[in-house]
PyMOL Python script that loads the backbone (N, CA, C, O; Angstrom):
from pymol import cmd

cmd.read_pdbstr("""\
ATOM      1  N   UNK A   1      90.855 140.110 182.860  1.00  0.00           N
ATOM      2  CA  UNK A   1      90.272 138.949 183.530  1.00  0.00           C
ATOM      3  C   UNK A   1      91.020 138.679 184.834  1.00  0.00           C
ATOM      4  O   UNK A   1      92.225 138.617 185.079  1.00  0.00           O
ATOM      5  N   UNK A   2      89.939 138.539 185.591  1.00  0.00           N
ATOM      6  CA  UNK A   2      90.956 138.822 187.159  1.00  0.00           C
ATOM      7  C   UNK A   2      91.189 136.613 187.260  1.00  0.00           C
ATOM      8  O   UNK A   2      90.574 135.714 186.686  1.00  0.00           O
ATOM      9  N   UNK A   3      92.236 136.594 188.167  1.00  0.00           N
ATOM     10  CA  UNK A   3      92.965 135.610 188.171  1.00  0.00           C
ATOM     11  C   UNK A   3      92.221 134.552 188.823  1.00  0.00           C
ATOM     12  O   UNK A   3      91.590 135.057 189.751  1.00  0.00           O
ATOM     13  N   UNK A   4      91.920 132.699 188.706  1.00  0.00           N
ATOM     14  CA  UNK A   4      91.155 132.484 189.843  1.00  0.00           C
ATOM     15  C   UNK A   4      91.916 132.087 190.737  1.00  0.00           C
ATOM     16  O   UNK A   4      93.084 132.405 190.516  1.00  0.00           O
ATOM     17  N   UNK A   5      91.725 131.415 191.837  1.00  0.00           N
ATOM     18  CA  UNK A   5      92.550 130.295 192.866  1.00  0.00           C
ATOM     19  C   UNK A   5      92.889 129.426 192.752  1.00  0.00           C
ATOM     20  O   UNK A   5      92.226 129.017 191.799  1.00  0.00           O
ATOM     21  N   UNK A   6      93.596 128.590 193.059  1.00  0.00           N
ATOM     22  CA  UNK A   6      93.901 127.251 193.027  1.00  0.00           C
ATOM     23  C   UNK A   6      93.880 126.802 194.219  1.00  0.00           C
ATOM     24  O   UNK A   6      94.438 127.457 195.099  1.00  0.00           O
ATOM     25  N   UNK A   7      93.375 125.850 194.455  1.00  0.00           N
ATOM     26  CA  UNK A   7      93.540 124.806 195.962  1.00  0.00           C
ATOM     27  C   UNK A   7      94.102 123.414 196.242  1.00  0.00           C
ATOM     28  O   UNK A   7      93.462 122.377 196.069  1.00  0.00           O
ATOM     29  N   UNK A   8      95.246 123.479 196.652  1.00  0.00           N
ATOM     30  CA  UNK A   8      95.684 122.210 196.511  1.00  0.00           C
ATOM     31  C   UNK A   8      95.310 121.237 198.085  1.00  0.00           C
ATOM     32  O   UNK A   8      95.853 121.618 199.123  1.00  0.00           O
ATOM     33  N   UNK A   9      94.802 120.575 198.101  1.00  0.00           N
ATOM     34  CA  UNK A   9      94.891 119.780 199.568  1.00  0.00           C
ATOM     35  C   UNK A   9      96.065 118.637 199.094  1.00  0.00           C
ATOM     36  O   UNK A   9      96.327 118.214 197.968  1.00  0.00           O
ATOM     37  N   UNK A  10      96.527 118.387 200.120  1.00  0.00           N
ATOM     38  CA  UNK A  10      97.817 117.352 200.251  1.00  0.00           C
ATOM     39  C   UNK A  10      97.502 116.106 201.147  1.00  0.00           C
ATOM     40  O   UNK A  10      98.196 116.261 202.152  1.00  0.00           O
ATOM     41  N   UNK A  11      96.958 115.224 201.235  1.00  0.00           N
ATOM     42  CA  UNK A  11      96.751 114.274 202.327  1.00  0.00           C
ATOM     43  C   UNK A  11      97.662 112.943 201.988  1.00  0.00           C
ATOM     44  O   UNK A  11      98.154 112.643 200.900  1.00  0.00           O
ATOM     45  N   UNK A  12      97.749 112.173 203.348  1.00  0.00           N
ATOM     46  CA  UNK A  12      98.323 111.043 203.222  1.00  0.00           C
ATOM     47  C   UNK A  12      97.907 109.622 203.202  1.00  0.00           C
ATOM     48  O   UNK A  12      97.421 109.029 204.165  1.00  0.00           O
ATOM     49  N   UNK A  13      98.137 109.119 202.025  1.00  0.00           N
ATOM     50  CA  UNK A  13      97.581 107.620 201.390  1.00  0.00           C
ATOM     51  C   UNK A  13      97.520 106.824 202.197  1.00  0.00           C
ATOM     52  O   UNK A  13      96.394 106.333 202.272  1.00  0.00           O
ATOM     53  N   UNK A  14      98.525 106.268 203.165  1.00  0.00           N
ATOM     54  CA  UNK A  14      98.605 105.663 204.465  1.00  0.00           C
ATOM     55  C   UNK A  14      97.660 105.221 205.498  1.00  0.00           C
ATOM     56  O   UNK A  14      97.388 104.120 205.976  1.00  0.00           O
ATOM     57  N   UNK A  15      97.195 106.559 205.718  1.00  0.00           N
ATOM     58  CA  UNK A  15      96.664 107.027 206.768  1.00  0.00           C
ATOM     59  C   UNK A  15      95.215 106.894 206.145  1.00  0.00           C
ATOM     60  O   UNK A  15      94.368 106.820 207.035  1.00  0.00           O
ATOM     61  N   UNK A  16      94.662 106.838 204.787  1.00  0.00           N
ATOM     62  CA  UNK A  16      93.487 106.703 204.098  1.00  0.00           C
ATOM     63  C   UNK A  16      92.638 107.584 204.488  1.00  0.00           C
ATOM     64  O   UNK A  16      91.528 107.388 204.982  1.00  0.00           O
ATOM     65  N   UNK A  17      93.570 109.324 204.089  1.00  0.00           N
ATOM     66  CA  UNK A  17      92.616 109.933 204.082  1.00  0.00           C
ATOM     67  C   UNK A  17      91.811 110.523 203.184  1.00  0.00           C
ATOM     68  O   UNK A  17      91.093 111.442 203.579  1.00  0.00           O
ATOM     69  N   UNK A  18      91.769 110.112 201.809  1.00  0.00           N
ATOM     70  CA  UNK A  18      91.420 110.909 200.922  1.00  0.00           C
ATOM     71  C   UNK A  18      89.904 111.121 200.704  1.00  0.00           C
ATOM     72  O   UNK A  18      89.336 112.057 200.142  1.00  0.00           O
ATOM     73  N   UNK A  19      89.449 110.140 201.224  1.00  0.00           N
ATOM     74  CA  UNK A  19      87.733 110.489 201.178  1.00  0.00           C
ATOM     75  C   UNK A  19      87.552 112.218 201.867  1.00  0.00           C
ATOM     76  O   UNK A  19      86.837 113.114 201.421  1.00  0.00           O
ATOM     77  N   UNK A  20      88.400 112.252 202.982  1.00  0.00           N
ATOM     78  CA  UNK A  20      88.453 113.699 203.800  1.00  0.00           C
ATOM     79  C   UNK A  20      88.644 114.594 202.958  1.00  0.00           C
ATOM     80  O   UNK A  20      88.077 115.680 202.830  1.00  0.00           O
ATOM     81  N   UNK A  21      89.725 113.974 202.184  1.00  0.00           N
ATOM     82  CA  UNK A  21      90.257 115.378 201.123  1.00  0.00           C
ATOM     83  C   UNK A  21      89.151 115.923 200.105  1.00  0.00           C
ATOM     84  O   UNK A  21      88.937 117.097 199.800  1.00  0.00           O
ATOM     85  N   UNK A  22      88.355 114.502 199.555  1.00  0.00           N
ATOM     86  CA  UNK A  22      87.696 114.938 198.504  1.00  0.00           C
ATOM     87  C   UNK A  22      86.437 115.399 198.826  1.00  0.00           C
ATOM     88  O   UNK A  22      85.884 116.082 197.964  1.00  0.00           O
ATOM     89  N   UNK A  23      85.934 115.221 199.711  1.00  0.00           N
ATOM     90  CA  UNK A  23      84.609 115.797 201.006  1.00  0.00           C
ATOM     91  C   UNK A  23      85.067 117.220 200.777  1.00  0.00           C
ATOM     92  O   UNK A  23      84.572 117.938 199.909  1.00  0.00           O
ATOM     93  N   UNK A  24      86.334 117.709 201.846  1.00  0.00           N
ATOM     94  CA  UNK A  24      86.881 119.065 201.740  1.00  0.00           C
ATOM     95  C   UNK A  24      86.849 119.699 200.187  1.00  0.00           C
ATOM     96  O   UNK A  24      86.212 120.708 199.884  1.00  0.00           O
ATOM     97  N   UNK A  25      87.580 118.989 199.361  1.00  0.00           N
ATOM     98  CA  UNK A  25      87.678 119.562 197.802  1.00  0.00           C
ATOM     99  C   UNK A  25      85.718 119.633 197.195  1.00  0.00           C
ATOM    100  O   UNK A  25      85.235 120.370 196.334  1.00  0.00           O
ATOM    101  N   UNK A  26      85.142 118.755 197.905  1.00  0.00           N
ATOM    102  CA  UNK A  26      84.081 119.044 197.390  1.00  0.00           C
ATOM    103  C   UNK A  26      83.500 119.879 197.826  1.00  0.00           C
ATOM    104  O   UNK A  26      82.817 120.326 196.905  1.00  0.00           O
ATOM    105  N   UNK A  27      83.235 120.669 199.114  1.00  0.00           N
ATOM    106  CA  UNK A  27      82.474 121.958 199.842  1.00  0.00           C
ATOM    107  C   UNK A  27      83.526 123.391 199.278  1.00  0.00           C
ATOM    108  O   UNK A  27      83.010 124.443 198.899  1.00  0.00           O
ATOM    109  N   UNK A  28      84.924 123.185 199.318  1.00  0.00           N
ATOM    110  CA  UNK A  28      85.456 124.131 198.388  1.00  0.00           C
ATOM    111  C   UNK A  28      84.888 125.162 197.109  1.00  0.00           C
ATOM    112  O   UNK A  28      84.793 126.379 196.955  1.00  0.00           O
ATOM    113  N   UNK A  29      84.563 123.896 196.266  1.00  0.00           N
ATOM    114  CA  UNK A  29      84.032 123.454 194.924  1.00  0.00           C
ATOM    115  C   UNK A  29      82.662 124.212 195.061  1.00  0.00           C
ATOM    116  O   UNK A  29      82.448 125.183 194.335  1.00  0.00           O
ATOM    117  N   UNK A  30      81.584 123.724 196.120  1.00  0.00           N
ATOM    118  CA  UNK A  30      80.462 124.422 196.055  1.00  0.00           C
ATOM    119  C   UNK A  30      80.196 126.023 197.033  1.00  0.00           C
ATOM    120  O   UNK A  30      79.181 126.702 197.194  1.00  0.00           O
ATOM    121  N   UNK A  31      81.308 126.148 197.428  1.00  0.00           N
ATOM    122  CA  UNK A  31      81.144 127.307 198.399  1.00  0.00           C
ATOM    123  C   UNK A  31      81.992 128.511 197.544  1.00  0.00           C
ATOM    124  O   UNK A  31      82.080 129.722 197.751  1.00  0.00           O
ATOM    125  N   UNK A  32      82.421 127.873 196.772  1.00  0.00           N
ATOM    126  CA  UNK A  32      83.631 129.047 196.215  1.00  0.00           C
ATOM    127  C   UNK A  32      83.346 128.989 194.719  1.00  0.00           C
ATOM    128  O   UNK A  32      84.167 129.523 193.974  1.00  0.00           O
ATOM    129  N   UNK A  33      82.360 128.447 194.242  1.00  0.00           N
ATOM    130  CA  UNK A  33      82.761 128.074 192.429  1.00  0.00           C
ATOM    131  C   UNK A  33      83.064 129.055 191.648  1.00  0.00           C
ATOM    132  O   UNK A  33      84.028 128.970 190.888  1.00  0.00           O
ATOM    133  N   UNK A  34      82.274 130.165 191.714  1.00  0.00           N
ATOM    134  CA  UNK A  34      82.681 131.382 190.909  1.00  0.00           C
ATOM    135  C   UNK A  34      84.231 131.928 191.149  1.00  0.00           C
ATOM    136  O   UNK A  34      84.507 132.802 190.328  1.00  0.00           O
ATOM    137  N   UNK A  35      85.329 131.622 192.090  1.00  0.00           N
ATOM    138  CA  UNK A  35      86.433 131.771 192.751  1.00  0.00           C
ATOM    139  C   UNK A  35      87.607 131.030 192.237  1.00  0.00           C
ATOM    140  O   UNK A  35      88.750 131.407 191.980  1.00  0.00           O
ATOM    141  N   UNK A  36      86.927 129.681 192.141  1.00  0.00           N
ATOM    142  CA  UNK A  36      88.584 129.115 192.201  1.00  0.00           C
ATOM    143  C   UNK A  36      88.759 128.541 190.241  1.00  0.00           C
ATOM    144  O   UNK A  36      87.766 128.550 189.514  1.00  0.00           O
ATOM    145  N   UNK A  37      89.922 128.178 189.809  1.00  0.00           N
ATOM    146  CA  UNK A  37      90.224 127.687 188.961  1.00  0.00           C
ATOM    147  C   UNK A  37      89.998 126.319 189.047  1.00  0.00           C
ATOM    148  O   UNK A  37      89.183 125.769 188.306  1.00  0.00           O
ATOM    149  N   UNK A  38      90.719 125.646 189.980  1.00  0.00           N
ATOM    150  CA  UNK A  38      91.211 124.077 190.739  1.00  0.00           C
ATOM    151  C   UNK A  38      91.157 124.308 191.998  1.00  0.00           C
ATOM    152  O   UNK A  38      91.402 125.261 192.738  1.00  0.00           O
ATOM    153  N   UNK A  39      90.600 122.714 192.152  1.00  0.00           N
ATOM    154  CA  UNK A  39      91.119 122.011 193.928  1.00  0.00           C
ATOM    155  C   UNK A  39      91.469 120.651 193.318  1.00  0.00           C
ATOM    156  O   UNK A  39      90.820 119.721 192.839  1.00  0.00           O
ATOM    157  N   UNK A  40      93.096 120.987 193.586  1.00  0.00           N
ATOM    158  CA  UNK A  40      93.095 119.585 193.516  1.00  0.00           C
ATOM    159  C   UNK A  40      93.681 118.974 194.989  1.00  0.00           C
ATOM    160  O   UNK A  40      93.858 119.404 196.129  1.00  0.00           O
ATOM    161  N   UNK A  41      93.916 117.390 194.070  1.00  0.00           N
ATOM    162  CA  UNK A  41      93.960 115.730 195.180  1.00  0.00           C
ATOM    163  C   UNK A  41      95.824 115.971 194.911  1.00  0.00           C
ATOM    164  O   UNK A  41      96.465 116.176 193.881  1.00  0.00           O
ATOM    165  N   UNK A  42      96.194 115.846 196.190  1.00  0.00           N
ATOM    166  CA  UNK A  42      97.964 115.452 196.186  1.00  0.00           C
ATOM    167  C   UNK A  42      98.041 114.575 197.165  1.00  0.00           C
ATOM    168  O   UNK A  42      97.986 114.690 198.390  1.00  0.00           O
ATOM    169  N   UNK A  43      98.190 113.602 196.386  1.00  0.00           N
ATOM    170  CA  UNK A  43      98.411 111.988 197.289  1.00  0.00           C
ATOM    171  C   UNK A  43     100.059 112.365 197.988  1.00  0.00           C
ATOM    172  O   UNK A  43     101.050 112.788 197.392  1.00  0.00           O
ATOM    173  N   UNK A  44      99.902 112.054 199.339  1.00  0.00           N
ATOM    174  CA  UNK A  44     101.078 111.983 199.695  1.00  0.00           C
ATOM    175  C   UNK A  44     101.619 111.112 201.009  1.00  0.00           C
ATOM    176  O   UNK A  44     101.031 110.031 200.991  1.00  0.00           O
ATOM    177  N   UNK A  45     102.497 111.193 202.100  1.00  0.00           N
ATOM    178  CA  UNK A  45     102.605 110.393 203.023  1.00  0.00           C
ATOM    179  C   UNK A  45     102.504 111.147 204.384  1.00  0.00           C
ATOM    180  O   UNK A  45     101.941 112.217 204.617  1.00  0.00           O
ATOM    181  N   UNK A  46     103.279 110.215 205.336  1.00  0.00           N
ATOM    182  CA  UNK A  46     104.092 110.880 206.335  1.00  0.00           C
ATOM    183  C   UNK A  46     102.895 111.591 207.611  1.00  0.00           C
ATOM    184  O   UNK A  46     103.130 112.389 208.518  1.00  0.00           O
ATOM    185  N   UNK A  47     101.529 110.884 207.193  1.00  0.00           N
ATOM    186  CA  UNK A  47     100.401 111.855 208.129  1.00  0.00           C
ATOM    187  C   UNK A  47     100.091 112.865 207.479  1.00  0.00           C
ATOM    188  O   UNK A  47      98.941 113.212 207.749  1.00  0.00           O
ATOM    189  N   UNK A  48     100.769 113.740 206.466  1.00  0.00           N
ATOM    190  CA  UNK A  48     100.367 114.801 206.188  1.00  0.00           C
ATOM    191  C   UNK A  48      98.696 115.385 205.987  1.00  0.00           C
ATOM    192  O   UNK A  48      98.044 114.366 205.764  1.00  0.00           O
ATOM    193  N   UNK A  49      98.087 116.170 205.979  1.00  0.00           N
ATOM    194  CA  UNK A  49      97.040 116.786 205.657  1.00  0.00           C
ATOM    195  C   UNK A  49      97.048 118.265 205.257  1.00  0.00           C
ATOM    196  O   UNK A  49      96.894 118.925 206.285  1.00  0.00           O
ATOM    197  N   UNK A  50      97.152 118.959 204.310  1.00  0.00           N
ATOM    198  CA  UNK A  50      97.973 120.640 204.513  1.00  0.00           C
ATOM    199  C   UNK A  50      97.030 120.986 203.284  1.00  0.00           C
ATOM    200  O   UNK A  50      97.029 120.325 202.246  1.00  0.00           O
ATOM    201  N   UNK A  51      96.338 121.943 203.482  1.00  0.00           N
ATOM    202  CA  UNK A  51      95.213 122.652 202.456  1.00  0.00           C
ATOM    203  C   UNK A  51      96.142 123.932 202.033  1.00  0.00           C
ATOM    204  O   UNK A  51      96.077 124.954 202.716  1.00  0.00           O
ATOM    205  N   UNK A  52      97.051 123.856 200.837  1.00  0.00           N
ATOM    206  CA  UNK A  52      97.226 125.609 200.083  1.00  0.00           C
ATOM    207  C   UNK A  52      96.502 126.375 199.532  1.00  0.00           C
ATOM    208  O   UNK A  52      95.961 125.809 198.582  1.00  0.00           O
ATOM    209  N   UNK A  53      96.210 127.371 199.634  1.00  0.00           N
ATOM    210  CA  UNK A  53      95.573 128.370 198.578  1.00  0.00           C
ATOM    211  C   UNK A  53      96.517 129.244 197.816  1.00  0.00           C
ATOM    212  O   UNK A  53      96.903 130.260 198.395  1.00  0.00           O
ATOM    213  N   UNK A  54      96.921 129.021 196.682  1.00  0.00           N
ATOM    214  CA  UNK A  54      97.571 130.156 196.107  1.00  0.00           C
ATOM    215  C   UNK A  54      99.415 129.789 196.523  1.00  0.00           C
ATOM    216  O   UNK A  54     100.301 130.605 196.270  1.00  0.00           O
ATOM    217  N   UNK A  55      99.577 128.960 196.923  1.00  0.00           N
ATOM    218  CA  UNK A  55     101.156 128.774 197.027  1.00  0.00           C
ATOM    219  C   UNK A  55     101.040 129.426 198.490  1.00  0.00           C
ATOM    220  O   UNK A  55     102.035 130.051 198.858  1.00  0.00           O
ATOM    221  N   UNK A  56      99.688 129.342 199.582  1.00  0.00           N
ATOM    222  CA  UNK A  56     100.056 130.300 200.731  1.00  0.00           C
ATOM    223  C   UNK A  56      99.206 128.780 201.618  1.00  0.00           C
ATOM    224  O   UNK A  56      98.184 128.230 201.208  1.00  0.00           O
ATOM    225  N   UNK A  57      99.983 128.397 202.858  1.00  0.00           N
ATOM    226  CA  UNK A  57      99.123 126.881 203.211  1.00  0.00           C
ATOM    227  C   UNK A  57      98.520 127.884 204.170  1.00  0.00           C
ATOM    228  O   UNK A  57      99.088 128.769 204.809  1.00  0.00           O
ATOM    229  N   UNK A  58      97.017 127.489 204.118  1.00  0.00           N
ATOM    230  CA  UNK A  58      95.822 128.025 205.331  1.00  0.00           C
ATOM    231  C   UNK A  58      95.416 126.823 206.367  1.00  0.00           C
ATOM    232  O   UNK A  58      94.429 126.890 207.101  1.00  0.00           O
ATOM    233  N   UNK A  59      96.257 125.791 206.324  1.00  0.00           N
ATOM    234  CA  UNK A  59      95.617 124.570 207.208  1.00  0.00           C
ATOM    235  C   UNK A  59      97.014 123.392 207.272  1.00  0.00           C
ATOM    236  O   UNK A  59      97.259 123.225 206.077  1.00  0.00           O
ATOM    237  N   UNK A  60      97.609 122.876 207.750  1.00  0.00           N
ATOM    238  CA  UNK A  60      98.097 122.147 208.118  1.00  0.00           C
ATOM    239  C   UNK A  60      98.234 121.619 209.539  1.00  0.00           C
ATOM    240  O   UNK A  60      98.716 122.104 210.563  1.00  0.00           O
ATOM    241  N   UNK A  61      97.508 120.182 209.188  1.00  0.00           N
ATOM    242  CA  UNK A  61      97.759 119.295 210.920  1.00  0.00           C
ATOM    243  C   UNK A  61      98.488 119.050 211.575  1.00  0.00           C
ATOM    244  O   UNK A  61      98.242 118.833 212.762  1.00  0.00           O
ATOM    245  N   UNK A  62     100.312 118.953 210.786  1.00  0.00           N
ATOM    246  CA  UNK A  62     100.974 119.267 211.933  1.00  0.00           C
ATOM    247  C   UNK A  62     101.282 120.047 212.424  1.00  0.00           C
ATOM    248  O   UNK A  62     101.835 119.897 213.514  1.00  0.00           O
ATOM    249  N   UNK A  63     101.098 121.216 211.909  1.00  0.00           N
ATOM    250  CA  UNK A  63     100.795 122.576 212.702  1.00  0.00           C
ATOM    251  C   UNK A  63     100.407 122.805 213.718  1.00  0.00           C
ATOM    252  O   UNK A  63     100.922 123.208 214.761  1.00  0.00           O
ATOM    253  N   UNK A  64      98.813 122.364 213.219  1.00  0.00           N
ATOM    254  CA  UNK A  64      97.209 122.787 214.294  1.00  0.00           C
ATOM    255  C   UNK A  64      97.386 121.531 215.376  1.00  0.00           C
ATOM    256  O   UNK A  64      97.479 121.612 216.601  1.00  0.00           O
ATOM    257  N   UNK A  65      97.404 120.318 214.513  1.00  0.00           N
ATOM    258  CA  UNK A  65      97.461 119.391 215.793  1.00  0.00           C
ATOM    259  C   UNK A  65      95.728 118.572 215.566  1.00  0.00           C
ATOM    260  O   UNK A  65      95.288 117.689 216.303  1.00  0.00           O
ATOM    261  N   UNK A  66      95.244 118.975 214.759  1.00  0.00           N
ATOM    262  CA  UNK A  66      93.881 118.286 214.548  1.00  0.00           C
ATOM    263  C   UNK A  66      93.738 118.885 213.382  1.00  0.00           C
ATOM    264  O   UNK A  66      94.543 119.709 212.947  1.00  0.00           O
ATOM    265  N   UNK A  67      92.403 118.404 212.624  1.00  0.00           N
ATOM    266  CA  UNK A  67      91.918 118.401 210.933  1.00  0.00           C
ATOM    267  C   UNK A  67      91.404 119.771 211.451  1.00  0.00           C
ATOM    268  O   UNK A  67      91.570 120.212 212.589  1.00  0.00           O
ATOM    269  N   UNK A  68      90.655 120.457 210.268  1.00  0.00           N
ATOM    270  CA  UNK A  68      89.967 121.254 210.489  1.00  0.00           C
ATOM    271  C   UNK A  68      88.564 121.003 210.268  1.00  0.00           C
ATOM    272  O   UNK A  68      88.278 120.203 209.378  1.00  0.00           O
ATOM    273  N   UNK A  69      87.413 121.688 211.091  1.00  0.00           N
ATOM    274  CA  UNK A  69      86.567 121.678 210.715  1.00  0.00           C
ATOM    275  C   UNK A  69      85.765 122.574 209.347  1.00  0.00           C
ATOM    276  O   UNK A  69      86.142 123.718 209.090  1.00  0.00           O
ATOM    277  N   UNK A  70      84.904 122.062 208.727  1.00  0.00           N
ATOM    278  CA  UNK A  70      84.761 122.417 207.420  1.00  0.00           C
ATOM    279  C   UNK A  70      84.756 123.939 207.870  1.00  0.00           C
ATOM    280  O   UNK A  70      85.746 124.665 207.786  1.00  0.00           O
ATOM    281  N   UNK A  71      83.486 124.344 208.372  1.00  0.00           N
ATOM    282  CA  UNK A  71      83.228 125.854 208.914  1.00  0.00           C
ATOM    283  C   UNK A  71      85.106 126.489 208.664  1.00  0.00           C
ATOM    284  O   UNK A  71      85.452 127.215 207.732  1.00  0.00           O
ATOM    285  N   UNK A  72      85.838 126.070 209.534  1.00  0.00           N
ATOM    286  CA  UNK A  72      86.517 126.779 209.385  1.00  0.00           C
ATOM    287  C   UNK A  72      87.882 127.046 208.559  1.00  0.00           C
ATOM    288  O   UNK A  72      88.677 127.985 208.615  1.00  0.00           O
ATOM    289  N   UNK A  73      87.858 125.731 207.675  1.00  0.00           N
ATOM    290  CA  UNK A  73      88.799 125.859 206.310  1.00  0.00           C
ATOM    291  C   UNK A  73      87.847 126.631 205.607  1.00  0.00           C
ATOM    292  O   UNK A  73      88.437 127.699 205.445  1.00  0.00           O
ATOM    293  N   UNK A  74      86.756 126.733 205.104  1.00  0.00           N
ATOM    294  CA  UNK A  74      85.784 127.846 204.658  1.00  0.00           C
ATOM    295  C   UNK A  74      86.721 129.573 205.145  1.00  0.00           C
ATOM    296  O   UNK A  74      87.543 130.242 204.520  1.00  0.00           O
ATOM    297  N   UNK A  75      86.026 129.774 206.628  1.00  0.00           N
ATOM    298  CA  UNK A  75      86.604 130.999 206.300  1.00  0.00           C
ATOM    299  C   UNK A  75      87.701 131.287 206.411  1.00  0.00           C
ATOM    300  O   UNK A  75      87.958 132.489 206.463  1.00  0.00           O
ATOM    301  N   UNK A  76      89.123 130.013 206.515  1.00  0.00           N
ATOM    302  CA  UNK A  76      90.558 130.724 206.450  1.00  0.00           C
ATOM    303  C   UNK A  76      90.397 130.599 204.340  1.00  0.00           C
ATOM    304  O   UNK A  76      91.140 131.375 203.740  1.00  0.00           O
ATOM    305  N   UNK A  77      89.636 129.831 203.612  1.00  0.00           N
ATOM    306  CA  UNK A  77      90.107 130.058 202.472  1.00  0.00           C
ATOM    307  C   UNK A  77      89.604 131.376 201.901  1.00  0.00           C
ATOM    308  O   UNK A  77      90.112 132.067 201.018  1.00  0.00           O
ATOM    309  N   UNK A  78      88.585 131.553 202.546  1.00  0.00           N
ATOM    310  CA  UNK A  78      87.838 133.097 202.054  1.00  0.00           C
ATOM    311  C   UNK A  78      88.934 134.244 203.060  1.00  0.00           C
ATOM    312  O   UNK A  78      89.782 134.730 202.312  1.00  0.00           O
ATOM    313  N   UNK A  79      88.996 134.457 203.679  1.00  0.00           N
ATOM    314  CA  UNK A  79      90.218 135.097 204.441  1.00  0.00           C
ATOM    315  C   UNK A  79      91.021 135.392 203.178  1.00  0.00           C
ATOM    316  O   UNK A  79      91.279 136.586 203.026  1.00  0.00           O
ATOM    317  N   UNK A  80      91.381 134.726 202.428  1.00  0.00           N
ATOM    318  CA  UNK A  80      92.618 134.742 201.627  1.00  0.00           C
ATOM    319  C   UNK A  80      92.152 134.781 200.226  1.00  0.00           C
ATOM    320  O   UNK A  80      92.967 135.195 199.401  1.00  0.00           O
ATOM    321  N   UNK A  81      91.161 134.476 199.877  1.00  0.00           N
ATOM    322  CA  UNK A  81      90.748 135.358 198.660  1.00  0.00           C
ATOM    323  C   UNK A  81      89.878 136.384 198.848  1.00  0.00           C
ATOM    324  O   UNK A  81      90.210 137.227 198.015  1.00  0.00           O
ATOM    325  N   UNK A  82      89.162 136.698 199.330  1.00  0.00           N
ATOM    326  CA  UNK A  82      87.934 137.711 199.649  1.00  0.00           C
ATOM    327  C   UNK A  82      87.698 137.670 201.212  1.00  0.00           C
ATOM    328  O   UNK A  82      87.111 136.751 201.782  1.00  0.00           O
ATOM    329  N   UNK A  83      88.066 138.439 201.638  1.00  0.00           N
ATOM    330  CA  UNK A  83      88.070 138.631 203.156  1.00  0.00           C
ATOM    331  C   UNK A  83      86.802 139.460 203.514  1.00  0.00           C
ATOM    332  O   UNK A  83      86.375 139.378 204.665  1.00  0.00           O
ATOM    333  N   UNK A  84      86.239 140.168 202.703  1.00  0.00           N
ATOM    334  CA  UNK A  84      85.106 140.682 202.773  1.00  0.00           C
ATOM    335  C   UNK A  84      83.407 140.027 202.756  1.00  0.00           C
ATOM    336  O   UNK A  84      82.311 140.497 203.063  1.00  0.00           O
ATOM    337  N   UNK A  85      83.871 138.760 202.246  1.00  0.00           N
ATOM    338  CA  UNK A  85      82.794 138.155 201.488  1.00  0.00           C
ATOM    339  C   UNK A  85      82.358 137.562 202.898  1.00  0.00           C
ATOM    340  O   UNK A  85      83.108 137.379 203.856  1.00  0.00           O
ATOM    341  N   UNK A  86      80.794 137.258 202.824  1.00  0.00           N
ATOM    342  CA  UNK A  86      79.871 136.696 204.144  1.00  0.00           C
ATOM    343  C   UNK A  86      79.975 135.136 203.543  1.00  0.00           C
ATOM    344  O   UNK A  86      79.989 134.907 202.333  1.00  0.00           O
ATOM    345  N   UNK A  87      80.042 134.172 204.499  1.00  0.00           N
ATOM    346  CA  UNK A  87      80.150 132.785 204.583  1.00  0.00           C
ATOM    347  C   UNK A  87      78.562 132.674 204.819  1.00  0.00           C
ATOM    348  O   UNK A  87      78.066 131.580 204.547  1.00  0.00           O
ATOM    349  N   UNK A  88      78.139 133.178 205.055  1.00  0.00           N
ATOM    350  CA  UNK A  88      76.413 133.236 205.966  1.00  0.00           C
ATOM    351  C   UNK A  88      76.448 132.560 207.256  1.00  0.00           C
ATOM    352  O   UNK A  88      76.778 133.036 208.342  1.00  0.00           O
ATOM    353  N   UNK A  89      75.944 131.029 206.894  1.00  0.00           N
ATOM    354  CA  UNK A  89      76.202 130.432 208.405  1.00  0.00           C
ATOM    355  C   UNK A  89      76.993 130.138 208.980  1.00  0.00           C
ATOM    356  O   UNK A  89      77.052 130.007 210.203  1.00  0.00           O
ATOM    357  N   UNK A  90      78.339 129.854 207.620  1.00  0.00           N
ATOM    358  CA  UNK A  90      79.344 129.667 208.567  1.00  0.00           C
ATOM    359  C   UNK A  90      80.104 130.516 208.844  1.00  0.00           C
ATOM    360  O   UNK A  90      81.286 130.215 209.012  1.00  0.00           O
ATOM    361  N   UNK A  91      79.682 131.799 208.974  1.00  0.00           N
ATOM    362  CA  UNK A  91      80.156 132.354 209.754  1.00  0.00           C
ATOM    363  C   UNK A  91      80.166 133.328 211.287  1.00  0.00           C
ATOM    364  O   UNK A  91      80.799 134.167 211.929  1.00  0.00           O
ATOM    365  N   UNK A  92      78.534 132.191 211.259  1.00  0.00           N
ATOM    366  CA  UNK A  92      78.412 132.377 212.885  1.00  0.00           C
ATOM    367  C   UNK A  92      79.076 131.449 214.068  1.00  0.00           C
ATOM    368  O   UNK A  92      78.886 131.727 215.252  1.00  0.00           O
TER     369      UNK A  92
END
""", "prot")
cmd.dss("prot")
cmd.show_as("cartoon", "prot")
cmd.util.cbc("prot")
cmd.orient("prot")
C-alpha cells in the first residue's frame, strides 16, 4: 500500500486567517482526494501562513512575501507528490 500525504497549513489566529486556511485545506481536499491522508488546521501566530507537504514546506509568506494563489499551491503540491499528473486548468 503506497503511502498517502499529509498537508499541514499553519496560519496565524491574530491575523484571522483561518477561513484562508480552510478554503485552501478545502480545494486540497477536492483536487487531491485519492492522494492525501490529512490536511490539517495549525493555529498559530506571528503572521505566519506556511503550507507543508510531507515534512517538506511548498509555500510560506514570509518567504514569498504574499499568500499564494490557489492555482498555484495546487501545482507546487502536485510538484511534490506527482509531478507528472495534469492539474487541467490550472495548469494553464
Amino acid at each position: 500500500m503506497t503511502q498517502k500525504t499529509l498537508v499541514k497549513i499553519h496560519y496565524c489566529t491574530g491575523c484571522r486567517w483561518m477561513l484562508r486556511a480552510a478554503w485552501m485545506a478545502q480545494e486540497m481536499l477536492v483536487t487531491f482526494e485519492a492522494d492525501l491522508e490529512a490536511v490539517s488546521l495549525h493555529p498559530s501566530g506571528g503572521g505566519m501562513f506556511k503550507v507543508v507537504v510531507d515534512d517538506q514546506v511548498v509555500w510560506d509568506r514570509a518567504t514569498e512575501g504574499r499568500f499564494p494563489d490557489i492555482k498555484e499551491l495546487k501545482q507546487r503540491i502536485r510538484d511534490q507528490i506527482d509531478p507528472e499528473r495534469s492539474l487541467g486548468h490550472s495548469d494553464r
